[in-house]
C-alpha positions as CSV (number, residue, x, y, z in Angstrom):
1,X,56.1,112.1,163.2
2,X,59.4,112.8,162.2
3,X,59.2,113.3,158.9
4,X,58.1,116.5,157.4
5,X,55.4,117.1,154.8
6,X,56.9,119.4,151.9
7,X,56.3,123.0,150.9
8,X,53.7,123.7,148.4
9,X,49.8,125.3,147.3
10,X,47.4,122.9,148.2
11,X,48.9,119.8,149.2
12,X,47.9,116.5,147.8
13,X,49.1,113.6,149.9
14,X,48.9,109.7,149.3
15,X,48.5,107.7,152.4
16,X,47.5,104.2,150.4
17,X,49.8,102.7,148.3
18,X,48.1,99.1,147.2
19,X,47.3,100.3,143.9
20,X,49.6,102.6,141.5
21,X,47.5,102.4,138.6
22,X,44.5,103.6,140.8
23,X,46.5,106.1,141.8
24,X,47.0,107.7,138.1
25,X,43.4,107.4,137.7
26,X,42.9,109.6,141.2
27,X,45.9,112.0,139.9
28,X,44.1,112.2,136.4
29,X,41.2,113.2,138.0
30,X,42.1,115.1,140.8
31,X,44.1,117.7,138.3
32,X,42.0,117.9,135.1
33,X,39.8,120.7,133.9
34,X,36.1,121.1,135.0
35,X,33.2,122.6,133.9
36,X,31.6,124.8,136.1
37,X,27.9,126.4,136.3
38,X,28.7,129.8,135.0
39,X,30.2,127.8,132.1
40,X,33.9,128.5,132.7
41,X,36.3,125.6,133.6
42,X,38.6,125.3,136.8
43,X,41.6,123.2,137.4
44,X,42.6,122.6,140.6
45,X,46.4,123.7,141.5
46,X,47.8,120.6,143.6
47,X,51.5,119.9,145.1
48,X,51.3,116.2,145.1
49,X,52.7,114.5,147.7
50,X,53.7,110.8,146.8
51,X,55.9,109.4,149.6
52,X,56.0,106.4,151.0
53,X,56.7,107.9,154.4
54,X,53.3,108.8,155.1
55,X,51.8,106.0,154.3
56,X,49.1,104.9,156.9
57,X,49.2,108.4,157.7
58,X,46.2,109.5,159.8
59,X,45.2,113.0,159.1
60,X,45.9,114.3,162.7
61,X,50.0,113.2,162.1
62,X,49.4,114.9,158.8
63,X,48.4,117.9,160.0
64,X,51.5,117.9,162.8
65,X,54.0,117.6,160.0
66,X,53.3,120.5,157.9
67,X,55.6,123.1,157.9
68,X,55.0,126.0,160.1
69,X,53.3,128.7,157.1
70,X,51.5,125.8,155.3
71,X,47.8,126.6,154.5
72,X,45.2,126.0,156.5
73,X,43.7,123.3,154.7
74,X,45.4,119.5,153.6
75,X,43.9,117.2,150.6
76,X,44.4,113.6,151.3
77,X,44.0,110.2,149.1
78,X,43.9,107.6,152.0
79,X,42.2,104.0,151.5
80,X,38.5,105.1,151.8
81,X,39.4,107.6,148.3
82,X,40.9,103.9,147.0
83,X,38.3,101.9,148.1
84,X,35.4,104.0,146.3
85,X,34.4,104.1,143.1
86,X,34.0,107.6,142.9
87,X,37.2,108.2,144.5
88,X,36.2,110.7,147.4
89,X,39.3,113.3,148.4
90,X,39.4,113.7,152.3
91,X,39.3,117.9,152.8
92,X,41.1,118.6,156.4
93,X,40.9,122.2,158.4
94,X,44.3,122.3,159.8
95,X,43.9,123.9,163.2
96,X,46.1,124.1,166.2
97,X,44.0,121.8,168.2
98,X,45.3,118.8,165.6
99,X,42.9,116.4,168.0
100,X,39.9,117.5,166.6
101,X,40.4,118.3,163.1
102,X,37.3,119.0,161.0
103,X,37.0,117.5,157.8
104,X,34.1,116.4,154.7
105,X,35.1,114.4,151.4
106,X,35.1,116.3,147.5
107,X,34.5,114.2,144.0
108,X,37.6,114.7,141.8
109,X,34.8,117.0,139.9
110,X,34.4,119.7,142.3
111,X,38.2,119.6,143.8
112,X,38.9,122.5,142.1
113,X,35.7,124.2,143.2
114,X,37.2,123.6,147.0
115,X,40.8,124.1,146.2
116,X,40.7,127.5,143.8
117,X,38.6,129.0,146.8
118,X,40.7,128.5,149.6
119,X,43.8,128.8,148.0
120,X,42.5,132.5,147.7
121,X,40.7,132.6,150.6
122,X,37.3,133.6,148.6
123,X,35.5,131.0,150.5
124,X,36.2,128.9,154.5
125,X,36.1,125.9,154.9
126,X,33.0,126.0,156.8
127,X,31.1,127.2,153.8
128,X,31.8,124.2,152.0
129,X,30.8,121.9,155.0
130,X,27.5,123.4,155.3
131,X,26.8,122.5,151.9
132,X,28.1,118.9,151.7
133,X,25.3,116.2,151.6
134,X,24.0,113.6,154.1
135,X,27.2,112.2,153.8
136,X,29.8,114.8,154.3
137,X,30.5,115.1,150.5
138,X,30.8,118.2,149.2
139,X,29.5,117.6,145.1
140,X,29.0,121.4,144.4
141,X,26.8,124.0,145.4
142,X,23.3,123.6,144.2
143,X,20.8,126.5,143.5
144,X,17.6,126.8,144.9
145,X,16.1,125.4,141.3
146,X,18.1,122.3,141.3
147,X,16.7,121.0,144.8
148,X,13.5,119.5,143.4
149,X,11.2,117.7,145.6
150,X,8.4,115.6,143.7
151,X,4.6,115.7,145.6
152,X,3.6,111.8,144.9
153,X,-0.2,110.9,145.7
154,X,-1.4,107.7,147.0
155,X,-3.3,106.6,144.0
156,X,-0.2,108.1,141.9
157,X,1.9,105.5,143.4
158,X,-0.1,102.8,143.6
159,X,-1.1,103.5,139.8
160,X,2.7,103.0,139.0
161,X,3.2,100.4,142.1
162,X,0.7,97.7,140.2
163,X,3.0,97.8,136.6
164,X,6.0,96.5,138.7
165,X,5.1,94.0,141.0
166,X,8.0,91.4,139.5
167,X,9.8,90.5,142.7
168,X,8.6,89.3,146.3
169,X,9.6,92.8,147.6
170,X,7.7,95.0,144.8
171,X,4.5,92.9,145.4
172,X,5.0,93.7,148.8
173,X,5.3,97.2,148.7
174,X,2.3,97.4,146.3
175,X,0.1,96.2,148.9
176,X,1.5,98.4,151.6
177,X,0.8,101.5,149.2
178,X,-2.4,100.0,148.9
179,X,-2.8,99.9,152.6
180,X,-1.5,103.5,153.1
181,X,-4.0,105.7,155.2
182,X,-2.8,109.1,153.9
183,X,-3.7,111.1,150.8
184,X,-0.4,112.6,149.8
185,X,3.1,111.1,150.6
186,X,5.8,113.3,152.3
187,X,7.7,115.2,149.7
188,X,10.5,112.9,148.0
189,X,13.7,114.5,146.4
190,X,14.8,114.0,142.8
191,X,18.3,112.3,143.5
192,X,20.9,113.2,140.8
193,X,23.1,110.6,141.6
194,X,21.7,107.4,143.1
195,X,25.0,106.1,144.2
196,X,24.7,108.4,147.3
197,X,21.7,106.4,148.1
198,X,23.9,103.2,147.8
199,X,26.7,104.2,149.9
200,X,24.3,105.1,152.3
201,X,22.8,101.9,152.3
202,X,25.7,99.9,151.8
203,X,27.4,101.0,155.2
204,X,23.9,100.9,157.5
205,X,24.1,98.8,159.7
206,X,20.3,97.0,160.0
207,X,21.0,94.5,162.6
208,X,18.8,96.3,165.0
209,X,15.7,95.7,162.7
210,X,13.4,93.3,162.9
211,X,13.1,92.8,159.0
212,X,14.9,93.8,156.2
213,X,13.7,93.0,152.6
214,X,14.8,94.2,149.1
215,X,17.9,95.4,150.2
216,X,20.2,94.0,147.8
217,X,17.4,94.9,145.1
218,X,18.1,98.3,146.2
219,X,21.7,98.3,146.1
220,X,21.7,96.8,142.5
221,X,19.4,99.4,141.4
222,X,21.3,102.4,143.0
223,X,25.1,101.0,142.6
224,X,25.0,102.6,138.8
225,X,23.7,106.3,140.2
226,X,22.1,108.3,138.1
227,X,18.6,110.2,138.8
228,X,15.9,109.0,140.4
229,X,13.1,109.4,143.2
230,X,13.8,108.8,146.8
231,X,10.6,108.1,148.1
232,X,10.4,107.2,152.0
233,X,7.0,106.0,152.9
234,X,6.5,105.4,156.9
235,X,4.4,102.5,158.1
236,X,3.5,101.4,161.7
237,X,7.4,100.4,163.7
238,X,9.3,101.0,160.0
239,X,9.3,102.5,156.5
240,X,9.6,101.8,153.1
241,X,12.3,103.1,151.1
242,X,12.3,103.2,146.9
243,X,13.8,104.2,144.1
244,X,10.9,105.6,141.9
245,X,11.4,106.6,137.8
246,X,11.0,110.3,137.3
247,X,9.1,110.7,134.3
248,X,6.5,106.9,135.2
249,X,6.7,106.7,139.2
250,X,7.4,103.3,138.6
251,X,9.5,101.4,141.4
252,X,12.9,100.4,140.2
253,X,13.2,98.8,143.4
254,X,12.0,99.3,147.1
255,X,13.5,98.5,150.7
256,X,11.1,97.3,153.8
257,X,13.2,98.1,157.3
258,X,10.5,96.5,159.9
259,X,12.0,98.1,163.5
260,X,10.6,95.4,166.6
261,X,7.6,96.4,167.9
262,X,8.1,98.1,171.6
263,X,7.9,95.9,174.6
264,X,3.9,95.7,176.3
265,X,4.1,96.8,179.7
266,X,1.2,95.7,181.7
267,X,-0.5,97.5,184.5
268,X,-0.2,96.3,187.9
């Protein structure tokens, strides 16, 4: 593209612009000051980039118009940051091979973690990718104590499964823990923010299933975040997925996904 982006530390560029008064929000959020885990706040140091020239900018033209000794790295608010509730910041590598740019998405809360560190080189960009979750968000690095899995028995869960049987799905996945042939369920992490869960499930696309049940139960019960236990419990051609309380065990809400059983070939 023609147009070039500006000089500047750690450029900040708007690509969607439906929505000024989100974008203050994003700004507000994007450049305020953080807590971090040693106790000491950070604040990112953005050159913000609000021009309507790039908007519907993908992050490969970005990357083209920056000028020749720009850092290495590009922040960008496109419509996906918009569109979320959390507002995710697209991160971009800027590499000379602009056709396959690596990139993962940062909460407004831990831009400054990514930001402060490159700025200064302390930390690459792959260092931050590694630690991004299931869904290329980067939301801090955890220590070893905060990645908690919970060991759930059978009887535990079906002890808590019987005091919430109120919906057609609950009752349902009562009887399947019932049914359960093993002991001891495979470990389940402690989430600390449930809306991961929901974006997750959100943009799945179950169509090749068999059955789904409970999954708007799930959503409504993740949408909010906060904590809770991810427990995945495999059955014959599917699983069960729920959202367990962390101090009872007691479903807040649970998700069948029935896959078709495989075709019967038959000797000849």
């Amino acid at each position: 593209m023609s147009v070039r982006l500006p000089q500047g530390q750690s450029l900040l560029v708007r690509t969607d612009f439906n929505d000024d008064v989100e974008w203050a929000t994003v700004i507000a959020q994007c450049t305020d000051e953080y807590r971090q885990s040693d106790g000491s706040t950070a604040q990112a140091s953005l050159t913000v980039v609000d021009d309507r020239d790039f908007e519907s900018t993908s992050s490969t033209a970005l990357a083209q118009s920056l000028p020749d000794d720009a850092s290495d790295y590009l922040f960008v608010a496109d419509n996906e940051t918009f569109d979320d509730s959390e507002h995710l910041i697209l991160v971009v590598k800027v590499s000379p091979n602009t056709d396959q740019l690596e990139t993962f998405r940062v909460t407004p809360a831990h831009l400054a973690e990514v930001e402060n560190n490159l700025s200064i080189a302390n930390l690459d960009f792959d260092e931050f990718v590694s630690a991004t979750d299931d869904f290329d968000v980067f939301r801090g690095f955890e220590s070893p104590a905060e990645r908690t899995e919970i060991t759930v028995t059978k009887k535990q869960l079906t002890d808590a499964a019987q005091t919430n049987t109120s919906t057609p799905t609950l009752e349902r996945f009562y009887r399947a823990a019932l049914d359960y042939v093993v002991d001891v369920l495979p470990p389940a992490p402690l989430v600390p923010n449930l809306r991961a869960n929901y974006d997750y499930v959100a943009a799945t696309d179950y169509s090749y299933s068999h059955e789904v049940a409970g999954r708007e139960e799930y959503l409504e019960a993740s949408k909010n975040g906060g904590s809770g236990i991810g427990l995945t419990m495999p059955i014959s051609n599917g699983y069960w997925q729920a959202i367990l309380d962390p101090e009872t065990l007691q479903p807040r809400a649970t998700m069948l996904v029935q896959m078709r059983p495989p075709p019967t070939v038959r000797a000849h």
